[in-house]
C-alpha positions as CSV (number, residue, x, y, z in Angstrom):
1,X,23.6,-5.5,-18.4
2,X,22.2,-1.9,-20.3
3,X,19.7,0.1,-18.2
4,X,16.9,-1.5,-19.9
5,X,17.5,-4.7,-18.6
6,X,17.3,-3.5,-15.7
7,X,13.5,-2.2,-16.1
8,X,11.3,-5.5,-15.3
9,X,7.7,-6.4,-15.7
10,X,6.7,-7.7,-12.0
11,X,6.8,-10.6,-13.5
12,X,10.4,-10.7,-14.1
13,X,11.0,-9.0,-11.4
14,X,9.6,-12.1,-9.5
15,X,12.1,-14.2,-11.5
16,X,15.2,-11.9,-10.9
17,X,14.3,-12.3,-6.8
18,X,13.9,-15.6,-6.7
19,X,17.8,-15.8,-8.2
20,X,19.4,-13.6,-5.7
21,X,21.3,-15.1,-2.4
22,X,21.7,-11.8,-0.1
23,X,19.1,-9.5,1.2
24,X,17.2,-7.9,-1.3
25,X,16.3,-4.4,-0.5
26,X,12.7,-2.9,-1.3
27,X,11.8,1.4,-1.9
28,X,9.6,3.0,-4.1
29,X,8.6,6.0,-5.4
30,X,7.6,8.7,-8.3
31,X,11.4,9.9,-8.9
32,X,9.8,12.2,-11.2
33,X,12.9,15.2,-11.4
34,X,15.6,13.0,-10.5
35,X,18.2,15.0,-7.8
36,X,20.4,14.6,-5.0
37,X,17.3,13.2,-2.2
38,X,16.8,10.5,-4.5
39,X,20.7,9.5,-4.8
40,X,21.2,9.8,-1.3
41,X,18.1,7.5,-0.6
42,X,19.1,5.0,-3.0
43,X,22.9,4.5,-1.8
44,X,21.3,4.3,1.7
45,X,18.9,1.5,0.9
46,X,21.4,-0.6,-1.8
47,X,23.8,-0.6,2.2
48,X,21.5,-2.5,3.6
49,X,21.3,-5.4,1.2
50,X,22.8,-7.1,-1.3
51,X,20.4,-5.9,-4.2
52,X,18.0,-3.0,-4.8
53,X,14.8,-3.3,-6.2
54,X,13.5,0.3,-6.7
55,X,9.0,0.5,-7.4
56,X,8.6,3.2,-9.5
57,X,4.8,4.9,-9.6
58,X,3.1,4.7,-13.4
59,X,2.2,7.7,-14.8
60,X,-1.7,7.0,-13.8
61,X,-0.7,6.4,-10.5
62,X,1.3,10.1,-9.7
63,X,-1.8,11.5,-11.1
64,X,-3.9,10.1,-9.0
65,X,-1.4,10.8,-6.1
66,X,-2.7,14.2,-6.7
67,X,1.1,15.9,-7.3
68,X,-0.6,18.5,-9.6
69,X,-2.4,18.4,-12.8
70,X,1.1,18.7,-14.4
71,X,2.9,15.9,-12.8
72,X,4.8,13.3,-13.5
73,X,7.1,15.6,-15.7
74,X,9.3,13.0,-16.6
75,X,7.2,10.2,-18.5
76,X,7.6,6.7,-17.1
77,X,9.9,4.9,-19.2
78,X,12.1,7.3,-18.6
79,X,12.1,7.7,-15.4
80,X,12.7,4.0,-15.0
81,X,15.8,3.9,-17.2
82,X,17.2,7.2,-15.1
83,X,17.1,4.8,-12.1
84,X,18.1,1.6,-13.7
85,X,21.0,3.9,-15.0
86,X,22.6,4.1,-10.8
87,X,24.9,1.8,-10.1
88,X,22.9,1.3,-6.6
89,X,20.1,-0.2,-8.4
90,X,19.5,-3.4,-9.9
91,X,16.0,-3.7,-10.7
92,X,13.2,-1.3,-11.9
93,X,9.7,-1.5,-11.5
94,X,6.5,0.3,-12.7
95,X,3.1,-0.2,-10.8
96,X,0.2,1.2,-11.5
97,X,-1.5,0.5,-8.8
98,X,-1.9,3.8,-5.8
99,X,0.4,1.5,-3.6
100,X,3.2,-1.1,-4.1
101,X,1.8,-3.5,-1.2
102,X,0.9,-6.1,-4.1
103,X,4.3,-5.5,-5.7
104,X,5.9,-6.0,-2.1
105,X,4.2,-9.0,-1.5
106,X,5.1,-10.2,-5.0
107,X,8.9,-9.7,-4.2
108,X,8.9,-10.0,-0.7
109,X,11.8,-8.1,0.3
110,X,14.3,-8.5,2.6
111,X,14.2,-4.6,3.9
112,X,11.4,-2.0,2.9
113,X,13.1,1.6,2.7
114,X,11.6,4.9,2.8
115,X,12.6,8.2,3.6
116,X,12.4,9.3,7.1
117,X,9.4,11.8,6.1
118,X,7.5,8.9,6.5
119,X,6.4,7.9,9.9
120,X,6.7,3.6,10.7
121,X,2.9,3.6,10.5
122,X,2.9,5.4,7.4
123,X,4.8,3.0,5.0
124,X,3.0,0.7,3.4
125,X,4.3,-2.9,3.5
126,X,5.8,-2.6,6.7
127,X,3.6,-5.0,8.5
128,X,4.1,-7.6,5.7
129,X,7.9,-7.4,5.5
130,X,8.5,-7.5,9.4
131,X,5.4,-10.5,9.1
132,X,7.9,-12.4,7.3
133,X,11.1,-11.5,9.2
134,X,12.1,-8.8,7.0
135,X,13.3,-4.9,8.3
136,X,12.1,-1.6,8.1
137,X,14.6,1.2,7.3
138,X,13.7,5.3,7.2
139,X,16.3,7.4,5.9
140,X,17.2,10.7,6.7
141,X,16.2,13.3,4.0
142,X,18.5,15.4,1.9
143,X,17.6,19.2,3.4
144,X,15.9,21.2,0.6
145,X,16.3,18.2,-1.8
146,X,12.9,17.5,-3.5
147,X,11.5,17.8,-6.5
148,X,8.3,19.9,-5.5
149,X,11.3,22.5,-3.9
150,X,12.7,22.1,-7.6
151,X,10.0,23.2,-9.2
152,X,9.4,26.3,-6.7
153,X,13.2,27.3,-7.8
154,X,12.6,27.0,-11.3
155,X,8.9,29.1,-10.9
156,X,7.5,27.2,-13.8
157,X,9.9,28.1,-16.0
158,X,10.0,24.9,-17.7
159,X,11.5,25.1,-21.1
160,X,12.1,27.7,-23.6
């Protein structure tokens, strides 16, 4: 399967969940400067299951996340086919929407994952995958791995 493949309309994605037999895993996120937090978080959340579906935020969407007037750096298709080039992952999704709850409730994971910055009460989905028997998995953080931290290092010295 190329990395495109892998990068579904919800839709599809719907399609490719209803196939699989083990416990499908659930995380999201902008990804925008792909690095060594993201990896680690990844690999933890593909452990707990048997398949990875990883949300992606749409362009729209970061912008609206207010990241900065200059964020996402990375447009989305590309940031999609970065992920759906990990091993870990098996299925790419873009929302556009300021949260994935409808694409959670579309897929309706097995696990939800996040990154231990976020407190239980924080995550959105949580109710609705423990609702239907589902988990809810933080992982720990990568120290100084993050893409805001990236682009303090590199003191907007993007490009030439």
């Amino acid at each position: 399967m190329t990395t495109e493949e892998k990068v579904r309309a919800p839709a599809e994605a719907a399609r490719w969940r209803e196939r699989q037999r083990g416990a499908v895993v659930f995380t999201n996120g902008v990804f925008d400067l792909l690095h060594v937090g993201h990896v680690a978080l990844l690999e933890a959340a593909r452990a707990e299951g048997e398949g990875l579906v990883v949300g992606v935020n749409s362009d729209a969407s970061v912008r609206r996340l207010e990241k900065g007037t200059d964020r996402p750096i990375v447009p989305e298709q590309q940031r999609a086919r970065l992920l759906a080039a990990l091993a870990c992952v098996d299925c790419v999704v873009l929302f556009d929407e300021d949260t994935p709850l409808a694409l959670i409730e579309r897929l309706r994971p097995d696990v939800l994952v996040k990154g231990a910055d976020y407190a239980r009460r924080a995550i959105v989905g949580a109710d609705q995958v423990e609702g239907w028997g589902g988990r809810v998995v933080r992982v720990p953080l990568v120290k100084g791995a993050s893409t805001t931290q990236l682009l303090a290092r590199l003191g907007g010295k993007v490009g030439p």
